[in-house]
N, C-alpha and C positions, 0 to 999 in steps of 0.2 A: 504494500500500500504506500503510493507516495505521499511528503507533504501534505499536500491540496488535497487529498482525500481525508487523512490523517485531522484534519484540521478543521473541515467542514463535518466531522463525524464526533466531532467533540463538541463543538459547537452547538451541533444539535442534539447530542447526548446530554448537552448541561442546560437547554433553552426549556425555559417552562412553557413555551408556549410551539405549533410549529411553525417552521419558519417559511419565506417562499425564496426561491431562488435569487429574487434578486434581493433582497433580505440576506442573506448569506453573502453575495456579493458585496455588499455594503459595509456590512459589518468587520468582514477579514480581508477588505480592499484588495478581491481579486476581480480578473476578470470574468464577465456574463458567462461566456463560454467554458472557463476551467472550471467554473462550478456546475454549468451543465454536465459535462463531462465526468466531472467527478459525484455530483447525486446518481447521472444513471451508473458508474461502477459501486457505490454505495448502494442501489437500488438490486444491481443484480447479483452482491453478496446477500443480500434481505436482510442488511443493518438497517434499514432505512426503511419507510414507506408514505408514500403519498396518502394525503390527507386530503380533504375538503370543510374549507372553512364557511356554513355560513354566510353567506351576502359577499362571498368574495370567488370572482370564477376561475383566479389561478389558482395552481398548486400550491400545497404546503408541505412539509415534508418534518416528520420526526423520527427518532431514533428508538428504534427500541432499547428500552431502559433497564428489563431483566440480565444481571451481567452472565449470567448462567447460561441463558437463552442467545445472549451476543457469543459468546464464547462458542456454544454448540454449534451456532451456525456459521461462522468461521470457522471452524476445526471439518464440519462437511463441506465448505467449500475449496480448502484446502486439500479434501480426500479426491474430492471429484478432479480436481483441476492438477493432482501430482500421484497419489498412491494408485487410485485407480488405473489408470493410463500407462502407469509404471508396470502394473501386472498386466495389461493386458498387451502389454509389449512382450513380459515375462512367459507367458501362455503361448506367444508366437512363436517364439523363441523355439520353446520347449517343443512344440509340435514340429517345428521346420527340424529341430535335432536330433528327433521321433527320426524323419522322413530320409536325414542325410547320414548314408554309413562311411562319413569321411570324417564326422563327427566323433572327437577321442572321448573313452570313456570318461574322463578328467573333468572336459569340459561337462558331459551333462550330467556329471556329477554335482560339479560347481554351479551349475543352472539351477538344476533339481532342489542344490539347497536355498539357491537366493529364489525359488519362487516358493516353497516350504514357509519361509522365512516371510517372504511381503503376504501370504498368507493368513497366517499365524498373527500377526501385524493388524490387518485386515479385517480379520473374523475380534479380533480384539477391542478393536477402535469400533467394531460395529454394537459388541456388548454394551461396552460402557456410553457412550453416546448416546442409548437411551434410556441410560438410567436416567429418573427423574433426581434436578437437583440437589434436595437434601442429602438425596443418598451418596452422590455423588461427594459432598461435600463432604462428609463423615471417612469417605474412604481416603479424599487426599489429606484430611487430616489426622488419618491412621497409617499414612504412606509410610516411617518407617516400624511401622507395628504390624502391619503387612508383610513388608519386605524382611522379617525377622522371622515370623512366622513361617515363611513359604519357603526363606532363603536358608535357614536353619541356622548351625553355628558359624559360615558367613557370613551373615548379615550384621553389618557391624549398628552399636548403638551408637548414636547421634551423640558428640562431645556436650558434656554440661559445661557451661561456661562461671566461672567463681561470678561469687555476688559482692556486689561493690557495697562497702558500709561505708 
């Protein structure tokens, strides 16, 4: 996300009311068009959403304000627009090394595991993803009571830090 996005999505993450594009303009003295441009990439992450105010026939535009809900739908736009597409390169791959016996076992060895792997990744990020927030929240805040659990006597305890008198 550059700047100009970064900046008009704060804007209206923090505006009590919403705002219209050229409102936006105004207020972070850019230009009409970089803010065009940056509501509709704010628009097709679905941070954002068009509003109707009311006695007024342009757009308005606010942020959604659940952080939980901004987060999840960042972290699926980010699956769709790089892990997805990363496996299904991965799948091709793996089928085109199916098909070629010039293909050393080495290599689809080392395929096999990085698609195993963006798999595993995958099926993971699809669990957690819909967990409903609270839950979610309890578990990154058990994250290393988790990872102690699962990881056994690896899993190291988090340093206590001395208290200051």
């Amino acid at each position: 996300m550059n700047r100009s996005v970064a900046q008009i999505h704060a804007l209206l993450y923090l505006s009590d009311d919403p705002l219209t594009a050229e409102e936006v303009a105004e207020r972070l003295a850019m230009a009409r068009s970089n803010v065009s441009n940056s509501l509709r990439e704010l628009l097709g992450w679905n941070l954002i959403r068009r509003v109707h105010v009311m006695g007024d026939r342009r757009d308005h535009y606010e942020a959604e304000v659940d952080m939980f809900e901004m987060v999840r739908r960042i972290a699926l736009g980010r699956k769709a627009r790089e892990l997805d597409p990363a496996l299904d390169v991965l799948r091709n791959c793996m089928s085109d090394a199916e098909a070629d016996t010039s293909i050393s076992p080495t290599v689809r060895k080392r395929l096999a595991a990085m698609h195993d792997f963006a798999e595993t990744v995958d099926r993971g990020f699809n669990e957690i993803i819909r967990l409903p927030g609270p839950t979610l929240l309890k578990l990154i805040r058990m994250g290393g009571a988790i990872a102690r659990f699962v990881g056994g006597k690896d899993a190291k305890k988090p340093e206590r830090r001395a208290r200051r008198t």
